[in-house]
Each structure stands twice: as C-alpha cells, then as structure tokens.
C-alpha positions as CSV (number, residue, x, y, z in Angstrom):
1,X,90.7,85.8,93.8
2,X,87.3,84.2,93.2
3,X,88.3,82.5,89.4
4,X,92.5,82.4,89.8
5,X,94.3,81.8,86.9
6,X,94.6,78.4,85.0
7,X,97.6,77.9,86.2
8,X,97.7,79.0,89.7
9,X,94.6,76.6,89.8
10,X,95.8,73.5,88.5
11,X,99.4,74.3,90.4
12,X,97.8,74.4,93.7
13,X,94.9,71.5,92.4
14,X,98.2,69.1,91.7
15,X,99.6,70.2,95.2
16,X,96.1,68.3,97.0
17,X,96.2,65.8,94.4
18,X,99.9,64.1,95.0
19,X,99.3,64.5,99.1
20,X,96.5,62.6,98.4
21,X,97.6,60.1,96.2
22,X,100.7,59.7,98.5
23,X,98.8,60.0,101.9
24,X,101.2,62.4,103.7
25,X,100.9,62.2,107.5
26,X,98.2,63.9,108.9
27,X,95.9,64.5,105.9
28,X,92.9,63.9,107.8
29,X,94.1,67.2,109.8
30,X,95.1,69.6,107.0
31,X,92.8,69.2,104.1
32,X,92.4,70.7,101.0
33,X,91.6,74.3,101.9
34,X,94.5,74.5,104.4
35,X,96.9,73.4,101.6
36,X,95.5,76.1,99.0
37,X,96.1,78.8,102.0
38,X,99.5,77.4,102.8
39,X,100.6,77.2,99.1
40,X,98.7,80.6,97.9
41,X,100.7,82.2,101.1
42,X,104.2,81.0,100.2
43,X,104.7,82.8,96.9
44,X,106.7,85.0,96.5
45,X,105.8,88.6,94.5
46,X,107.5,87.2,91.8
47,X,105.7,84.0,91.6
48,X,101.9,85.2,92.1
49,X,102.8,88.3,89.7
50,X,103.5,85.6,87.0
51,X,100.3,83.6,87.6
52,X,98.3,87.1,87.7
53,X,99.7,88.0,84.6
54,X,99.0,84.6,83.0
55,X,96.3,85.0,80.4
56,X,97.3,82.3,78.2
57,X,93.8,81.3,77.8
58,X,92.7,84.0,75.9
59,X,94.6,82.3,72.8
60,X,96.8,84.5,70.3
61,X,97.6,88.1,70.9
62,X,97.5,87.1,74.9
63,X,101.3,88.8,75.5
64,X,100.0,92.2,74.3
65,X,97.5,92.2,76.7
66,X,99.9,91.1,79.6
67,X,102.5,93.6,78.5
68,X,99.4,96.4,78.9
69,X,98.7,95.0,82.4
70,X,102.2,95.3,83.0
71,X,103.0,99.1,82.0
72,X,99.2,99.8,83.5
73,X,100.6,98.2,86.8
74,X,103.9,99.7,86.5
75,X,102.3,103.1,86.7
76,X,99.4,102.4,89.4
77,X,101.8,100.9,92.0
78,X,104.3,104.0,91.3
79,X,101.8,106.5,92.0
80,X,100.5,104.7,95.1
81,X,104.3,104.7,96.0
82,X,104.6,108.2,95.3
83,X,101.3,108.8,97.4
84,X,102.1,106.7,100.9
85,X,105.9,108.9,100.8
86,X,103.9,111.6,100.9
87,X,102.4,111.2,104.1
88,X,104.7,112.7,106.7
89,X,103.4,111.0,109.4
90,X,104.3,107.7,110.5
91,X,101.3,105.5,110.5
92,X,100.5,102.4,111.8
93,X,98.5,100.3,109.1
94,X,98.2,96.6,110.2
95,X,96.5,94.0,107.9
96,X,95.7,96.2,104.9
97,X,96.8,94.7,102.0
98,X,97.4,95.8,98.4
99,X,94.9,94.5,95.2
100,X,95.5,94.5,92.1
101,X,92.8,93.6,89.5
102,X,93.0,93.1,85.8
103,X,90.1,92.7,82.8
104,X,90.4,89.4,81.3
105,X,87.1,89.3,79.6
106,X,88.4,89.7,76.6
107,X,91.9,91.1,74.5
108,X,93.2,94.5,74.7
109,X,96.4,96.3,74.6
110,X,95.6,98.5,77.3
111,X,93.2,96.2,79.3
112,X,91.5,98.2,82.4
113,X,93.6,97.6,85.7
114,X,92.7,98.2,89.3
115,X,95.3,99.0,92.2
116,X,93.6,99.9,95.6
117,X,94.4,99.6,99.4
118,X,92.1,97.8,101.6
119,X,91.1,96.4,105.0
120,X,91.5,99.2,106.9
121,X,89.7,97.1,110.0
122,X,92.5,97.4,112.2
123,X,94.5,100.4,110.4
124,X,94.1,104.5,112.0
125,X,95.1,107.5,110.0
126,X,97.4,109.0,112.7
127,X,98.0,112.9,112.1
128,X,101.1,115.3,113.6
129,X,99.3,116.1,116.7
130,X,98.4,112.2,117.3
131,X,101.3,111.5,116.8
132,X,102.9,114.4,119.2
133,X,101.1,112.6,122.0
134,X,103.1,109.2,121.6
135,X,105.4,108.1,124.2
136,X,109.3,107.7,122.8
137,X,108.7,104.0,122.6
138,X,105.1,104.0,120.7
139,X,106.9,106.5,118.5
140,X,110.0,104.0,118.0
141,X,107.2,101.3,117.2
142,X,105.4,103.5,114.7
143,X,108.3,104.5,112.4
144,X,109.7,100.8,112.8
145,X,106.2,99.9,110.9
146,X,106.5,102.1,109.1
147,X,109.5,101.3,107.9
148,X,108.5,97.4,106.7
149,X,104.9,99.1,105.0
150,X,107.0,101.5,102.8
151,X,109.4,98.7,101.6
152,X,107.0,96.0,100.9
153,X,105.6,99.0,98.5
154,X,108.4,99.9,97.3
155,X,109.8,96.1,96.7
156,X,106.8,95.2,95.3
157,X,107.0,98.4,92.7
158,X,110.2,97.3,92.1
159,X,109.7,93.7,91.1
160,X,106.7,94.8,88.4
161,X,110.0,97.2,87.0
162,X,111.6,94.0,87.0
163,X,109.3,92.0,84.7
164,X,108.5,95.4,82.2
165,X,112.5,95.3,81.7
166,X,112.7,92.3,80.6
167,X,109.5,90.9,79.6
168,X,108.7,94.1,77.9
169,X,111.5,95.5,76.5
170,X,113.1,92.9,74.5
171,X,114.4,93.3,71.3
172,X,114.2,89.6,70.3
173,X,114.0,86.1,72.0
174,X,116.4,83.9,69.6
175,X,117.3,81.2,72.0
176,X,115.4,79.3,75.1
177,X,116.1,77.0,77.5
178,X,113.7,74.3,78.4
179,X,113.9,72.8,82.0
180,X,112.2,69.6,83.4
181,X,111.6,70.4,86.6
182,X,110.4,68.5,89.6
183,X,108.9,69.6,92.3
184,X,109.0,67.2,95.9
185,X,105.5,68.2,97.5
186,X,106.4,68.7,101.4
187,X,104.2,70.8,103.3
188,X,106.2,69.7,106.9
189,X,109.4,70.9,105.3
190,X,108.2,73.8,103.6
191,X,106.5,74.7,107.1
192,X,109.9,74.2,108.9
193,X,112.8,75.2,106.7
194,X,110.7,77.9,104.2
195,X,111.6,76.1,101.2
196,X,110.4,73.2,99.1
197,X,112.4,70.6,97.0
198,X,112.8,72.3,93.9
199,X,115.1,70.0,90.8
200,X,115.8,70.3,87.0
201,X,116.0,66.4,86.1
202,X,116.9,67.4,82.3
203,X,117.6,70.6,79.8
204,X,117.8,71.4,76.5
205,X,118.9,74.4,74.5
206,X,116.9,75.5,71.2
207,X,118.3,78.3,68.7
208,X,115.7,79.9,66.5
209,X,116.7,79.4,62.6
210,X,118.4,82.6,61.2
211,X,116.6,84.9,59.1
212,X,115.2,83.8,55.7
213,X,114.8,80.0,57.1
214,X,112.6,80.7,59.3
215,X,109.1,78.2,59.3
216,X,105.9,79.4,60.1
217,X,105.0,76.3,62.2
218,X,107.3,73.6,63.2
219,X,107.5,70.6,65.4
220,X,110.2,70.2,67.5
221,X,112.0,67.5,69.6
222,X,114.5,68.2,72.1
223,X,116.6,66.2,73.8
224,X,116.9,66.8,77.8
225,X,120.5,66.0,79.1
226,X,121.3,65.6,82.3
227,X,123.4,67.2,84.5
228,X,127.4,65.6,84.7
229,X,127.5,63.2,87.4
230,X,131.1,62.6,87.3
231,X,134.2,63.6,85.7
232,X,134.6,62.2,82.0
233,X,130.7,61.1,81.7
234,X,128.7,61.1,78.4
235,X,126.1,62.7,78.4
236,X,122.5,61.5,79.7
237,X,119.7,61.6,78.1
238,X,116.7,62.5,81.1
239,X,114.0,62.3,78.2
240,X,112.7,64.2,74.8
241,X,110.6,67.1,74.6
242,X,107.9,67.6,72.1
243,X,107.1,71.2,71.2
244,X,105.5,73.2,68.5
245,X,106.9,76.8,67.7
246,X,105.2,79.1,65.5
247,X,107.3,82.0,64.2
248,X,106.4,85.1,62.2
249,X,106.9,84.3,58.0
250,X,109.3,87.2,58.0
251,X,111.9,89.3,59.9
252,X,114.7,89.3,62.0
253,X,115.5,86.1,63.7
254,X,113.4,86.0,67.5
255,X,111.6,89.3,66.5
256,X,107.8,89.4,66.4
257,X,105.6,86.6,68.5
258,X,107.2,83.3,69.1
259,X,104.8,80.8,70.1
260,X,106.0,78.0,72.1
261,X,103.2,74.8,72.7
262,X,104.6,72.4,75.0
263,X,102.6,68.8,74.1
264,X,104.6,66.2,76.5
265,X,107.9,64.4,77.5
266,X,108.4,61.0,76.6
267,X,111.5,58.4,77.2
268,X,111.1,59.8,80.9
269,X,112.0,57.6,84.1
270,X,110.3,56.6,87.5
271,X,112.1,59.8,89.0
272,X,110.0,62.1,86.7
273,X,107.4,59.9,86.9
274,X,106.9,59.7,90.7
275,X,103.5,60.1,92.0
276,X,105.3,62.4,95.0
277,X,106.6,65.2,92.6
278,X,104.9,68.0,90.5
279,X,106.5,67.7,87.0
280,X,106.8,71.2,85.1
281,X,108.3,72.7,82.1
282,X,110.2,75.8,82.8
283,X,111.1,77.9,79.5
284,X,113.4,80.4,79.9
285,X,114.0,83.0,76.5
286,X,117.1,84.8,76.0
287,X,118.0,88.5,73.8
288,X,121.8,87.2,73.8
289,X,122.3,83.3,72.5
290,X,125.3,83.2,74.1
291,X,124.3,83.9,77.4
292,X,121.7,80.3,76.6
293,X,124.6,78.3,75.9
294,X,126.5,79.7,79.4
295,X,123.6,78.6,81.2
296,X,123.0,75.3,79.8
297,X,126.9,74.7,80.7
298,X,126.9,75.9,84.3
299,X,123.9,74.0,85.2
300,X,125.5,70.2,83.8
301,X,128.9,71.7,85.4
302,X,127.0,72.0,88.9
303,X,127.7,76.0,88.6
304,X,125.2,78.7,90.1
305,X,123.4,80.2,86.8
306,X,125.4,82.7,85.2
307,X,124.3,86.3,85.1
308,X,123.3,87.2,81.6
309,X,124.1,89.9,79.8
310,X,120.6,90.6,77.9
311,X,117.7,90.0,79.0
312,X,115.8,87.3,80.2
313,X,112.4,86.0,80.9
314,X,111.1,82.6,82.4
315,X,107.6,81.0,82.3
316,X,106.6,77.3,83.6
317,X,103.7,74.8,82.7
318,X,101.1,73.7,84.3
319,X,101.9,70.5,86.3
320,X,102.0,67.8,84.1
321,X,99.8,64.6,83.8
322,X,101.5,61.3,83.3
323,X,100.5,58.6,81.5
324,X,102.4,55.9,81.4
325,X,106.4,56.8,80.6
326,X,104.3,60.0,79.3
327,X,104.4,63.5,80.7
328,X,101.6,65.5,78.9
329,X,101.1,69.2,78.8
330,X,98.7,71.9,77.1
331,X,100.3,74.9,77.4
332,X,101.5,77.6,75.0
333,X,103.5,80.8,75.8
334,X,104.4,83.9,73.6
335,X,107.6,85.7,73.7
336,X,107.3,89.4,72.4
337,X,110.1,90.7,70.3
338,X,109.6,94.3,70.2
339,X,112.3,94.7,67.2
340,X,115.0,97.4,67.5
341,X,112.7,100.3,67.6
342,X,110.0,98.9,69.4
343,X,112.7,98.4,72.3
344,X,114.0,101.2,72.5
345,X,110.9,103.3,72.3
346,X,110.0,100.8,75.8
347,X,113.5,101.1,77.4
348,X,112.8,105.1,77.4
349,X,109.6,104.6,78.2
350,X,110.8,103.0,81.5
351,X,113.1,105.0,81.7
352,X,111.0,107.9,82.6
353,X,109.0,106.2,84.9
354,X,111.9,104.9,86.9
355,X,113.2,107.4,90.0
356,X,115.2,109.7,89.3
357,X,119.2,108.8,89.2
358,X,117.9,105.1,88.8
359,X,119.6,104.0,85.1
360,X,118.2,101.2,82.7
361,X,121.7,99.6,82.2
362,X,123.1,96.7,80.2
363,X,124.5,95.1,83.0
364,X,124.4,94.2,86.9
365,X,126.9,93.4,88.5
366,X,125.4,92.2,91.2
367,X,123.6,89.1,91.4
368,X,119.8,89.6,91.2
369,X,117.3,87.4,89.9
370,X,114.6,87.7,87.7
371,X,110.6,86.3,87.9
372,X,111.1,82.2,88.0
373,X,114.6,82.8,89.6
374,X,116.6,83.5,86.3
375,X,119.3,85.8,87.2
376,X,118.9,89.5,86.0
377,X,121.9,90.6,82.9
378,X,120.1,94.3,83.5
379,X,120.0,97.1,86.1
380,X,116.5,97.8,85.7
381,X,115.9,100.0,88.7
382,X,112.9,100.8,90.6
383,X,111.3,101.8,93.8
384,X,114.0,100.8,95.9
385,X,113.1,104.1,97.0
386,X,113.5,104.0,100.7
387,X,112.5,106.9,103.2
388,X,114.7,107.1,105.9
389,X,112.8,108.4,109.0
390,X,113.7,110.4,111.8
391,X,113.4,109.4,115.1
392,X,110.6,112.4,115.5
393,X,108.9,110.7,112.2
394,X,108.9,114.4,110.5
395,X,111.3,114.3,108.6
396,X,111.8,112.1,105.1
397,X,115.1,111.7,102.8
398,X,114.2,109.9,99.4
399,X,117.4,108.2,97.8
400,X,117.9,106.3,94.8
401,X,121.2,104.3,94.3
402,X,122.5,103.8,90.8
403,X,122.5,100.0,91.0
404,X,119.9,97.8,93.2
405,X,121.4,95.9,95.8
C-alpha cells in the first residue's frame, strides 16, 4: 500500500513515536520499519478493512463512496469465492495473497474496485492426474492446505457481509457511544501473548434530539464517566468531550448523514495523558437507543458488552495529540441512515447475495462481534461456506448453516 490511509498512517506513525519518546528496550535493534511491519501484520480483517475503507479525507459525501466500495467488495470477494470452490482439485498455493484496491481520487457512489490473487512465486496449479500421482500423505498435506486457503476466503468474505449489514443497511443511527480509549504500546508483549493493552478510561452516551428539534449544526460537550470502582461510588468524571454534529434540517430522527467532528478532550489526567499510551476516540452508532444505554451500563458495571438487538457500527480517531491537560483530534465520521425504504431495499439486496439457506436476521444468538469489536445484534450471514473434502480431494459438499458460529 504505497499512500495508506490517514489513519492507518498516523496509527502506525504514533506507534514509532511513543517507543521513541519512551525508549523501549532494544530500539536501536527494531527500528521504525520493523515496527510498521509488526503493527501492519497484527490486524485483524476487521481492523485493516476499516482503515481501507477510511476515506474520510475526501470531506462530505465520503460514506457513499465507502458504502460503494463495500457492496463493490462484497460482490468481487464472492465471486472469487465462488471461483476457488470450483476447482476440484486440491491445490497447494503458498504465499499468494489476496488485493483489494479502491479509487480514491475523487467521490463516487460506485467508485472502481480491484480484487485479484497474486504472488504465485511459490504456488503450482496442480490438476487430477498430478494429483493422482501423490503419495497418501502429500495428498493428506494438500487437502489440509487446502482446507486453511478456502476459509481464510471464505472468512474474509464473510467479514466484508459483516460491515454491509450493519454499516450499510441501517435504517437510522439515533444514539452513539463515545469511548476514550488507551492504548499501552508493547511490542514484547504483543510479540509474546498476541495481544496489546487495550482500555476505555471514560464513556459517554449521546441521543440525537427527536424529530422537529433537530439543529443543523451543534456543538456538543460530553461528559466521560468512569467505570464503578466500587460498590455505592458516584460517578467519576475521566474528562469532557468536545464534538460538533451536523444533522440533516429535516426527517426522522438519525436518518440521513450524521456528521460527527471530534475536536479534543479536556479535564483529562496523567493516565490519559501518558507519553506510553495511544489515546483514541472510539464512536460506536446504534439503530436501537436502548441497546446504547445497555452498553454504557455493562461497561461501568464491569459486564462483557451486551449483544444488541439492531445494528451497530464502530469507528476510532486518529491517535490523539496532547497538549497540556489537552487531547486534540481532527477527525470527522458520517453515519448513513438509509431511512425505512432505503434499508430495506439494502437488507434484500444482501439478501440475495448471501448463500443460499444463510438468513439476514434480527438477532444472534450467539455472541459475535462486529468491526472495532462491537458485538453483532444481527445474523448477517456470509461465506462461512466451507467445502468439506474427501480424503481423495474429488469430492466437495458446500453447506450453509442458518446462524454463524
């Protein structure tokens, strides 16, 4: 990715910045390109999907343009799906990976989209009388590959489903969520354990006003409170938000483009001021209210995060720069409401697209979560597809269960 994202570049920027400022161990011997590899390689689909669908910098009308790349995607990585399941053969494809490009020159509804296979340096196209020739063991090995090529396809399919569900299908976003997040920059321990310190130090919950109150464009200040340290505690107050939402002049409450600028935190302490942490905004929109109230609860209760019952979509900030008892950002974000009939007509159209016997649902009952770890309220299906092989690799059975595990 020659010119990344503004946000994957300033993400992985802040990452060199704070080991730098905090002189980890053995900085001299992992410098700044070995950290952008290490961090680039540690996302998950989820993650580098959001940051390859960010084209916030393209200023108003930038969410029609994802939601294009979206549905564009959606379709590309489905036929390549349906392409690879084809193949009867087992084949053996080591380091080829999967591209996806998108034009960002300028706005578009149905911007032009690129999905190809490459590196074929150390893949063959193996064929049925290849194959024949295999020992019982090479041909163990084969379908074993196999195996792990088709669901990382299939996975990844299933994760751009994911984000057309509920990015793109949404009736209306009346409530968000805004987290203060802070991010303890470890390389050692992410190296080690797989993971990296990941905390909200504050949230706060904002309703949209009702229909007919509704302002154009409106500062906003919200209060971040603090998770419940103890039985009986008041509430504690981590900092204040500053925001600026525009909303459309008329129409149902959440429906049209909500614009969401976040400018900075202020009353913050040393904790979400340290010079070891990556300080971001997460803002999380909701179709239900209700289901932003339940989460704001669980999370000052210590609770795992509820699983809504609409839909929900999260997008973070750039890390922020502090400046003083000052956290300043520059970001904005839309949220799409699509409006009753603009949903639906979505909903179907994923719905066709989906496998067959794979149902756009209301609810999950299973625990899943959603791009930025929000936990999905919808049964959105996908290419869970999986092809079972035979032992003699001929021989292909294509299910589709009615929820995702």
């Amino acid at each position: 990715m020659e010119l990344p994202p503004r946000a994957l570049e300033e993400h992985v920027q802040a990452v060199i910045d704070t080991r730098n400022r905090r002189g980890f161990p053995g900085s001299k011997l992992v410098g700044a390109k070995q950290v952008t590899r290490f961090t680039l390689q540690r996302f998950r689909a989820h993650e580098f999907l959001n940051y390859w669908l960010d084209v916030s910098s393209l200023g108003a009308g930038a969410e029609l343009h994802t939601h294009g790349a979206v549905w564009g995607a959606v379709i590309a990585v489905r036929k390549l799906t349906h392409s690879v399941l084809d193949i009867q053969v087992p084949q053996q494809w080591i380091g080829s990976s999967l591209a996806l490009g998108l034009e960002v020159g300028k706005l578009d509804k149905a911007p032009q989209l690129v999905v190809k296979v490459f590196d074929w340096g150390r893949s063959e196209l193996t064929t049925a009388a290849d194959y024949a020739k295999l020992h019982a063991e090479e041909r163990r090995e084969r379908v074993r590959h196999w195996r792990q090529y088709i669901r990382a396809i299939c996975r990844f399919q299933w994760e751009l489903c994911r984000i057309a569900a509920h990015r793109c299908c949404c009736r209306a976003w009346p409530a968000f969520i805004f987290e203060l997040r802070c991010e303890q920059v470890s390389i050692v321990r992410a190296a080690i354990l797989g993971e990296s310190s990941i905390e909200a130090a504050g949230m706060g919950v904002y309703h949209l006003p009702h229909q007919g109150k509704q302002a154009s464009n409106s500062k906003v200040v919200i209060p971040l409170i603090r998770r419940i340290s103890g039985v009986g505690s008041a509430h504690s107050v981590a900092g204040v938000l500053h925001l600026h939402i525009s909303l459309p002049d008329r129409g149902p409450c959440g429906e049209g483009p909500v614009i969401i600028s976040v400018r900075g935190a202020t009353n913050l302490t040393e904790a979400e001021l340290a010079n070891g942490a990556i300080t971001v905004v997460r803002i999380i929109g909701f179709e239900r209210a209700g289901d932003a109230k339940l989460h704001m609860e669980a999370w000052r209760a210590g609770y795992p995060e509820p699983v809504p019952r609409g839909r929900t979509y999260a997008q973070r900030t750039t890390p922020g720069k502090s400046l003083k008892s000052t956290m300043v950002w520059e970001d904005t974000f839309e949220f799409l409401g699509l409006g009753e009939a603009g949903a639906a007509a979505a909903q179907a159209r994923l719905q066709e697209i989906l496998p067959s016997g794979v149902r756009l649902g209301n609810s999950l009952p299973i625990e899943q979560t959603n791009a930025e770890g929000v936990r999905l309220g919808q049964c959105v299906g996908s290419a869970r597809t999986v092809a079972h092989l035979e032992e003699d690799g001929h021989q292909q059975n294509r299910s589709c269960p009615d929820t995702l595990p």
